[in-house]
C-alpha positions in Angstrom: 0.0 0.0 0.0 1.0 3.6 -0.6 0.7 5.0 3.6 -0.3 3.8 6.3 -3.7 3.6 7.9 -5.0 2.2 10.9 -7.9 -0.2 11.6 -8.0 -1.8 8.1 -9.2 -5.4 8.2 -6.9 -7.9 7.0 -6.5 -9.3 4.1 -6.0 -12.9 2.5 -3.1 -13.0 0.5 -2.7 -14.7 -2.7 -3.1 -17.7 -3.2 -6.2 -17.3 -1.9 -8.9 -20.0 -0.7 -10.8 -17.6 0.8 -11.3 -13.6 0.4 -11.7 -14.5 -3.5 -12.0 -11.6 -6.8 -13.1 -13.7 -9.9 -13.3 -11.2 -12.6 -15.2 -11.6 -15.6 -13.3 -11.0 -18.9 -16.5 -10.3 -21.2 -14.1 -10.0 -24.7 -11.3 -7.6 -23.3 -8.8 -6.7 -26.2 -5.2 -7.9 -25.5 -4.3 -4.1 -24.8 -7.7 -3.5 -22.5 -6.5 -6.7 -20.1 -2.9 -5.3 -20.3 -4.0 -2.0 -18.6 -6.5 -3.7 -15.8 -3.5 -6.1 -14.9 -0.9 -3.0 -14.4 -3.2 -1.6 -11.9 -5.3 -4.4 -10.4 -3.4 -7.8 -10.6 -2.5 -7.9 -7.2 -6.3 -8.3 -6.3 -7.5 -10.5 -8.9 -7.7 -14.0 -7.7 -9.1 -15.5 -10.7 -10.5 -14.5 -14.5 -13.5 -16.3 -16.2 -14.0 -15.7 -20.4 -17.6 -15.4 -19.9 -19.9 -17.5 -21.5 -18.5 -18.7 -24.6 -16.9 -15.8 -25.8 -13.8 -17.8 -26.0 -15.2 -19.7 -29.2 -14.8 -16.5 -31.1 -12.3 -14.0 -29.6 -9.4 -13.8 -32.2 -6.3 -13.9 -29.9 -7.6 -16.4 -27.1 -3.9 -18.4 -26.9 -2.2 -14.7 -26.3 -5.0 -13.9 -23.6 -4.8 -17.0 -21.1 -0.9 -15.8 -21.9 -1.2 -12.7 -20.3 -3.2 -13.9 -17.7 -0.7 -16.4 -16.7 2.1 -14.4 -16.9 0.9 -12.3 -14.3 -0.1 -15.8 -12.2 -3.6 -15.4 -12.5 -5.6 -18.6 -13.8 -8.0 -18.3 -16.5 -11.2 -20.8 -16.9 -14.3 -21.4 -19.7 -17.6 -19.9 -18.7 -20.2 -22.9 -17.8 -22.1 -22.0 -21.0 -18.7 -23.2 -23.0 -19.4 -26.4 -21.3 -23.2 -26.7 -21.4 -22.3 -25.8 -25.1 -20.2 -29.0 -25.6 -22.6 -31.3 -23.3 -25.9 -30.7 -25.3 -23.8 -31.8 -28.5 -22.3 -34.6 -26.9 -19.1 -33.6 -27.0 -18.0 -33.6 -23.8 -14.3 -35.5 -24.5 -13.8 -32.6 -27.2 -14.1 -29.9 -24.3 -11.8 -31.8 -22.3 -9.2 -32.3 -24.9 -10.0 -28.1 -25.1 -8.6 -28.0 -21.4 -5.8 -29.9 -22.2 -5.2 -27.9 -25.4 -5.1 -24.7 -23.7 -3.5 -26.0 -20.2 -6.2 -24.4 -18.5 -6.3 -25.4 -14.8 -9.9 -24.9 -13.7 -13.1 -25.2 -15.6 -17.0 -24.6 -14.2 -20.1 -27.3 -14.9 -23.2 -24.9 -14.9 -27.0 -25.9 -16.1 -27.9 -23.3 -16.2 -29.2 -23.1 -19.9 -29.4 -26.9 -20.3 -31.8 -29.4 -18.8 -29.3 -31.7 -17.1 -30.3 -34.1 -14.4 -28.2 -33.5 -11.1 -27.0 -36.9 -11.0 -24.9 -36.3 -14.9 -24.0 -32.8 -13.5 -22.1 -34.2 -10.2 -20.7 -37.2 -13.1 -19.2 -34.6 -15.3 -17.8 -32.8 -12.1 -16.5 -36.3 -10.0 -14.7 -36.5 -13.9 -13.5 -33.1 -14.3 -12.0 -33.2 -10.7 -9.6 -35.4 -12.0 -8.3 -33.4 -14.7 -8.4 -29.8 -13.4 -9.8 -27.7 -10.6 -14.0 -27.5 -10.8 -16.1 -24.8 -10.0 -19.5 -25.8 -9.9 -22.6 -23.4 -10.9 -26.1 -23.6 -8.7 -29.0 -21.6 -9.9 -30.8 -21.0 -13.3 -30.2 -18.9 -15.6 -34.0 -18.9 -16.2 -35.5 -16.0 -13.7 -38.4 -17.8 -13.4 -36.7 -21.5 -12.6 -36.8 -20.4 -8.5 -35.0 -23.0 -5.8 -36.1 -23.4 -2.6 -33.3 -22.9 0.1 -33.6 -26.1 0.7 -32.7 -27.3 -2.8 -30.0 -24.7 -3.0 -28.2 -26.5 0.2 -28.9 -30.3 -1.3 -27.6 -28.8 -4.7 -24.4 -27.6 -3.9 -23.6 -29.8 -1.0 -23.7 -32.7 -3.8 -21.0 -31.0 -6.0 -18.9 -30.3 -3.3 -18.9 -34.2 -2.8 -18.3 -34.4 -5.9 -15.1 -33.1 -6.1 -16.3 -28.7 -6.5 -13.7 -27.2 -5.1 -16.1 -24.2 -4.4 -19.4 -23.8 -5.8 -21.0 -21.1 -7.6 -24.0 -19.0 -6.7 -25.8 -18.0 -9.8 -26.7 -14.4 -11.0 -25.6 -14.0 -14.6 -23.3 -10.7 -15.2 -26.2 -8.6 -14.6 -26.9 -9.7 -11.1 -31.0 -10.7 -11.7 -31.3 -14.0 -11.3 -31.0 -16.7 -9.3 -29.5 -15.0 -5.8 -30.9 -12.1 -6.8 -34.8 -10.8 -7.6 -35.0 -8.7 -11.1 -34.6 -5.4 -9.7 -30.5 -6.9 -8.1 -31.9 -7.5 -4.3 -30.5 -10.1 -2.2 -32.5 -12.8 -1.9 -31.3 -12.2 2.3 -33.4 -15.0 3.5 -32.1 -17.3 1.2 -28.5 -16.7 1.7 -28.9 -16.8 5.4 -30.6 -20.5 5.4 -27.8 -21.4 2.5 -25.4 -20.8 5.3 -26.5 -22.4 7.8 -25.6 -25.7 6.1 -22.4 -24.9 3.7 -19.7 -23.0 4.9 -19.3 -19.7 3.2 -15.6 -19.8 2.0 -17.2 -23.1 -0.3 -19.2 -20.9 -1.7 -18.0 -18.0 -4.9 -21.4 -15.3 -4.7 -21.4 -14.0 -8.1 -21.9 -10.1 -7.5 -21.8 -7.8 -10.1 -23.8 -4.8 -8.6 -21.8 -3.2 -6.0 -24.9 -3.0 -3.9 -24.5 -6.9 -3.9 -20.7 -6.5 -2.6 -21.3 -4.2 -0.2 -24.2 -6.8 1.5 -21.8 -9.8 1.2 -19.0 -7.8 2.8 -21.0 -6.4 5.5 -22.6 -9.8 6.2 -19.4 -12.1 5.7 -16.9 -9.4 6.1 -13.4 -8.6 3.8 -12.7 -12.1 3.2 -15.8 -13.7 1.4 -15.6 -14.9 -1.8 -16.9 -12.5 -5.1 -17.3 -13.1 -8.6 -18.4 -11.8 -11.8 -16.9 -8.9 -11.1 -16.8 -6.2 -14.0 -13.4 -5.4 -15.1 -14.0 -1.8 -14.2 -14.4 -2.8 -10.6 -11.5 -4.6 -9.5 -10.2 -1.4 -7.2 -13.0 -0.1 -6.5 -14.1 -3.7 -4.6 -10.9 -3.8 -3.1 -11.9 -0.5 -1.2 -14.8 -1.7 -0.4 -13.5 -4.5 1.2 -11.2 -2.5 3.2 -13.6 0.3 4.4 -12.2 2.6 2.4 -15.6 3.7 0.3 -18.6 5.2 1.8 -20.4 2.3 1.7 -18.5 0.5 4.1 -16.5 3.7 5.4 -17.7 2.7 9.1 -18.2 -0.8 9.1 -14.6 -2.0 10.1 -13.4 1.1 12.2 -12.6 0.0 15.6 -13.1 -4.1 14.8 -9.4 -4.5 14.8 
């Protein structure tokens, strides 16, 4: 840090297994990635090429490149794999891993119909090749879980070898965790947690309303994602008390 300041809440340091940024890389140009690593690598935990953007962005080799270069692992967005599922090619996407050394790769169902019991298959397979992070929720705003159904969802993929599981609210944040106008489904969360441990568990959290709750409930170190590329300072202030939306919420904890 640049000075000194007092009663600042500490900090995971990377590696992280807990206290998590995963930022999602929506089609970044090679020279667009270049400037958010020069300022913001040291808090980016992880990157996801959303969706499927992969399949068509020009210079993908040179992107996971840059990424790793500046030791930050790179994974498919779920629909990539839901892509290659629904046309049964599911040994082509995990010669892709292999052809792009990619370390970590996300199941999701969200846009497929995919019984749970082939979901936790492909991720008990997966978990032998890479690192899996495993999608709960639909993309479908009006596919709703019960809390209960959330907790028996991911507790099966983290016994199947998820090394954390995934929260669903699409890049928007209105689905899934979330009601349409970005609100935390509180009570939901609440129950979720009163079964899975919260450093299992990546809350995708685009809206920096969303951050803010998850920080004020589970404090610096919980686990964000789909983070806009924009954002990846500006969270880190947030996490440290050092925006007005959590200007308080840590002074005098320490």
């Amino acid at each position: 840090m640049n000075y000194h300041l007092t009663q600042i809440p500490e900090r995971t340091q990377r590696p992280r297994q807990n206290g998590l940024t995963m930022v999602m890389d929506k089609g970044l140009s090679l020279r667009e990635a270049e400037d958010m690593l020069s300022t913001g690598a040291a808090f980016i935990d992880i990157v996801k090429l959303g969706w499927a953007t992969s399949y068509i962005f020009p210079k993908l080799e040179e992107k996971i490149a840059l990424y790793r270069a500046a030791n930050i692992p790179v994974y498919f967005g779920g629909t990539l794999f839901e892509a290659f599922v629904v046309r049964n090619q599911f040994v082509d996407y995990q010669r892709l891993l292999d052809k792009y050394k990619l370390q970590y790769a996300e199941v999701s169902d969200g846009s497929i119909d995919l019984r749970h019991e082939e979901k936790c298959r492909y991720i008990h397979t997966l978990a032998k090749q890479v690192t899996v992070l495993s999608e709960v929720g639909s993309k479908d705003a009006e596919k709703i879980y019960a809390p209960y159904q959330w907790i028996q969802l991911m507790q099966a993929e983290l016994d199947a070898g998820s090394w954390k599981v995934i929260g669903e609210s699409r890049e928007a944040g209105n689905v899934g965790l979330f009601r349409a106008t970005g609100e935390v489904r509180q009570g939901l969360v609440q129950e979720i947690l009163t079964k899975i441990p919260s450093e299992k568990i990546l809350w995708e959290a685009p809206q920096k309303s969303q951050q803010v709750w998850f920080i004020k409930l589970l404090g610096a170190n919980v686990n964000l994602g789909n983070i806009p590329t924009s954002e990846v300072i500006p969270l880190e202030t947030i996490r440290l008390g050092l925006r007005g939306d959590t200007f308080s919420f840590f002074l005098n904890k320490n």
